[in-house]
Structure formats: structure tokens, C-alpha cells
C-alpha positions in Angstrom: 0.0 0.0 0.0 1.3 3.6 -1.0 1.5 6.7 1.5 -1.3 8.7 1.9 -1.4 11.4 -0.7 0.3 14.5 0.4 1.7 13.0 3.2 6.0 12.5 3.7 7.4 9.5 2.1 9.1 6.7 4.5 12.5 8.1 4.1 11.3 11.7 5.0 10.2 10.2 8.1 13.0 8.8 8.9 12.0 5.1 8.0 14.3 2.7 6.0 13.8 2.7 2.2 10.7 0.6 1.4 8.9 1.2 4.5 4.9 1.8 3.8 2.6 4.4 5.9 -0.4 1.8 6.0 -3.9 3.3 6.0 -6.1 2.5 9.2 -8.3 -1.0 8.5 -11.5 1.1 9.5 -11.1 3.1 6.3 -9.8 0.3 3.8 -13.2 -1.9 3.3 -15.8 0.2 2.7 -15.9 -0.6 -1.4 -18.8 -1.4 -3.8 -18.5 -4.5 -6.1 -17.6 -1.8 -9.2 -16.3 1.5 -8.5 -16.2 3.7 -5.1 -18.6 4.6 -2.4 -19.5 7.9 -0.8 -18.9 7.5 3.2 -20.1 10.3 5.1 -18.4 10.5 9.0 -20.0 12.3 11.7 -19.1 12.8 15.2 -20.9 11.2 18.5 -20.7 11.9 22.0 -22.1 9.5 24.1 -22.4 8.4 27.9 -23.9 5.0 30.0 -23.0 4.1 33.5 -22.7 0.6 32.4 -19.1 1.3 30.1 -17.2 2.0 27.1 -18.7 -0.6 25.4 -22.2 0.4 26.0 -21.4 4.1 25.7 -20.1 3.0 22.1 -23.3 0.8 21.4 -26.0 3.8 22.7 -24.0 5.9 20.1 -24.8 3.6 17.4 -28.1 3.0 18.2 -28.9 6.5 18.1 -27.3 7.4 14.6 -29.2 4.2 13.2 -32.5 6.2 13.9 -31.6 8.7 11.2 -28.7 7.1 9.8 -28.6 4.0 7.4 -25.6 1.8 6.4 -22.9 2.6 9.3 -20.0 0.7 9.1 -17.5 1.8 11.5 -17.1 3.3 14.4 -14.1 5.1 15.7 -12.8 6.0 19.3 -11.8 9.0 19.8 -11.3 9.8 23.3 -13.0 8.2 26.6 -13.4 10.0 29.7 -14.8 8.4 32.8 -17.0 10.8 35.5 -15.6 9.7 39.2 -17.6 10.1 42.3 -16.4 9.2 46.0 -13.7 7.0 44.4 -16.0 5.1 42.0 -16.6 5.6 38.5 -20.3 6.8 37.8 -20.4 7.7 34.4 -18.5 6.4 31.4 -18.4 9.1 28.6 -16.7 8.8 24.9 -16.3 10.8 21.8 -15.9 9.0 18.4 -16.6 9.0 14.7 -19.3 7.2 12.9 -18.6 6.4 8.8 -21.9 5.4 6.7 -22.2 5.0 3.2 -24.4 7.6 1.2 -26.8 5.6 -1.3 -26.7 6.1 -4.6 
């Protein structure tokens, strides 16, 4: 796989000849059968008491109501809401990518 466009080659970075900046897998398989797809990425904020996990999952959930075909979601940071030594509120923001139909 090639560098991202624009970005410094391998030996402008300091890497051996050879080496390959490597796109993240969340961005690699969104792909019709013939040609490209349009993704769309928004950002979520979203809290639960119960984790990450289900922080992550209510965020989903909620884009699904007016959002069809998401494929990925992305962590962006995590933050955790502490009272009297025990953690009461799991809280996370992240990226959601859907594809736009045709």
C-alpha cells in the first residue's frame, strides 16, 4: 500500500527505504463491487454508567435512527466521570462512517 497522498514518504520520516505508511483497516473496506462509495463521517458523544462498550453501542443506536448503512465506528477519546472513588459515568467521543446511497 502507498502513503497517503500528500503526506511525507518513508525516508522523510525517517524510515528505512521501502517502509509503507499503512492506512487505518477502519477506512480500507468500505468498497462497492464496481467502482467507489460515498462515506459520510460524523461525530458522536455519548455516555452510559454501564461502560465504554455500552457508551459506544448507545452511540450507534442513536445514529441508526436517522442514519442508514454505518460501518465503523471510531474511538476518539474516553473519559470516565468519578464520584467518591467510584466511577459513575462512562463518557466517549468517536466517529461514525456510513455510506451515502446512490
Amino acid at each position: 500500500m502507498a502513503d497517503y497522498a500528500g503526506s511525507p514518504g518513508a525516508s522523510q520520516l525517517g524510515r528505512p527505504q521501502g517502509a509503507v505508511t499503512r492506512q487505518p483497516e477502519y477506512c480500507c473496506d468500505i468498497r462497492k463491487e464496481k467502482g467507489m462509495s460515498v462515506v459520510k463521517v460524523i461525530e458522536v458523544i455519548a455516555e452510559s454508567p454501564k461502560g465504554w462498550a455500552e457508551a459506544a453501542q448507545q452511540a450507534v443506536t442513536d445514529a441508526a435512527k436517522t442514519v442508514k448503512h454505518i460501518k465503523h465506528f471510531y474511538v476518539e477519546n474516553m473519559t470516565a466521570v468519578v464520584e467518591k472513588d467510584k466511577i459513575v459515568n462512562y463518557r466517549m467521543n468517536g466517529k461514525i462512517s456510513f455510506i451515502v446511497e446512490d
